[in-house]
Structure formats: structure tokens, C-alpha cells
C-alpha positions in Angstrom: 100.8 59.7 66.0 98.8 57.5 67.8 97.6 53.9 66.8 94.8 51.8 68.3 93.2 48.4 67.1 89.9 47.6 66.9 87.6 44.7 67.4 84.1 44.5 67.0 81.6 41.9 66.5 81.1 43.1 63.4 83.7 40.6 61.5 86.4 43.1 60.3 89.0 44.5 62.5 90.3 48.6 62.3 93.3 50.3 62.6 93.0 53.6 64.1 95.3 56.4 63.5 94.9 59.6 65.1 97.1 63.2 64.4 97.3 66.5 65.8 98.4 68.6 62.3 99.5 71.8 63.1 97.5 74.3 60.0 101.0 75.3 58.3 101.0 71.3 57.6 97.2 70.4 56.5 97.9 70.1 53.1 100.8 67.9 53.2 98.7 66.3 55.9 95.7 65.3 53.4 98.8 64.4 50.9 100.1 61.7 53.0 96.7 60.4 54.4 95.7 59.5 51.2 98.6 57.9 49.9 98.4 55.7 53.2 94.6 55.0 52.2 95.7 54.0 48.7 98.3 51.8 49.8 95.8 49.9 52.5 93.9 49.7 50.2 95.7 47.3 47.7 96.3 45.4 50.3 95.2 41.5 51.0 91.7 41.8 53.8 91.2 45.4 53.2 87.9 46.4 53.5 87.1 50.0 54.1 88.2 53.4 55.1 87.6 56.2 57.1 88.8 59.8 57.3 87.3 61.8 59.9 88.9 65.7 59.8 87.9 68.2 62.4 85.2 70.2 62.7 87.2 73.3 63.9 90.7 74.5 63.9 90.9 75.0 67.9 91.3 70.7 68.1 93.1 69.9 64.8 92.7 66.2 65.5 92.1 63.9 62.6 91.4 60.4 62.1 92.0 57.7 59.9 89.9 54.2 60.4 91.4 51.4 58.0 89.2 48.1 58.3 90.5 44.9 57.6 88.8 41.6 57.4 91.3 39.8 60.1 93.6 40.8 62.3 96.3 38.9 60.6 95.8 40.7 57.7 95.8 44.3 59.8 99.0 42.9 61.2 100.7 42.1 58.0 99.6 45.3 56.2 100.8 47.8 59.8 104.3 46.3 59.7 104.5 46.2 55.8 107.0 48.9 54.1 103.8 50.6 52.4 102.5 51.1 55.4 106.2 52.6 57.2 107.4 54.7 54.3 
């Protein structure tokens, strides 16, 4: 899994989250991803959410975007034990 941080002018900061889901997995894939969304989402500064799945199965890449409205709050909620289980 890879993570990135985002910044933009826009006043809210984003967490990216990126996966390569092999197909046998896709299912429990979208199983986790939105219990993940569900728990940002309860969380103090959460904003919005993304989830970008691909458009073809050759680059099984998909992408979650959480936005936060500081990056204190993105901070808290990433090393939070809703976020790690």
C-alpha cells in the first residue's frame, strides 16, 4: 500500500492511498475500503471522500482520497486504531 499527503490551497488536506488488488481479492478489496471510508468519516476534520477504481483489469490500481480540514486532524485520524485495524 502506498500513502501520500496532500496539500492544496484549497483549505483541506488529503490522504492518499493507493493498491494494486489482485481480481481473486476485489471483493474483500471494496469490503475493507469502505469500512476505512466509514471510519474517516466519523472522524474530527473529515471532510470528503474519494474512491477512484480502475478502468480496466490489466492496471488494477485503485485509489482512495480522504480530505481532512487540517493536517493535525489527517495526522491524528492516520495513526488512530480505526484507521490501523
Amino acid at each position: 500500500m502506498s500513502q501520500a499527503a496532500l496539500e492544496p490551497s484549497s483549505g483541506w488536506v488529503g490522504l492518499v492511498i493507493s493498491e494494486i488488488v489482485r481480481t481473486d481479492c476485489i471483493e474483500e478489496y471494496r469490503t475493507w475500503s469502505a469500512g476505512i471510508c466509514e471510519a474517516a468519516r466519523k472522524a474530527p476534520g473529515f471532510r470528503a471522500r474519494q474512491v477512484i477504481e480502475p478502468r480496466d483489469e490489466s492496471m488494477p490500481e485503485y485509489l482512495i482520497i480522504l480530505k481532512f480540514d487540517t493536517r493535525t486532524n489527517m495526522d491524528r485520524w492516520h495513526e488512530s486504531a480505526e484507521c490501523r485495524s
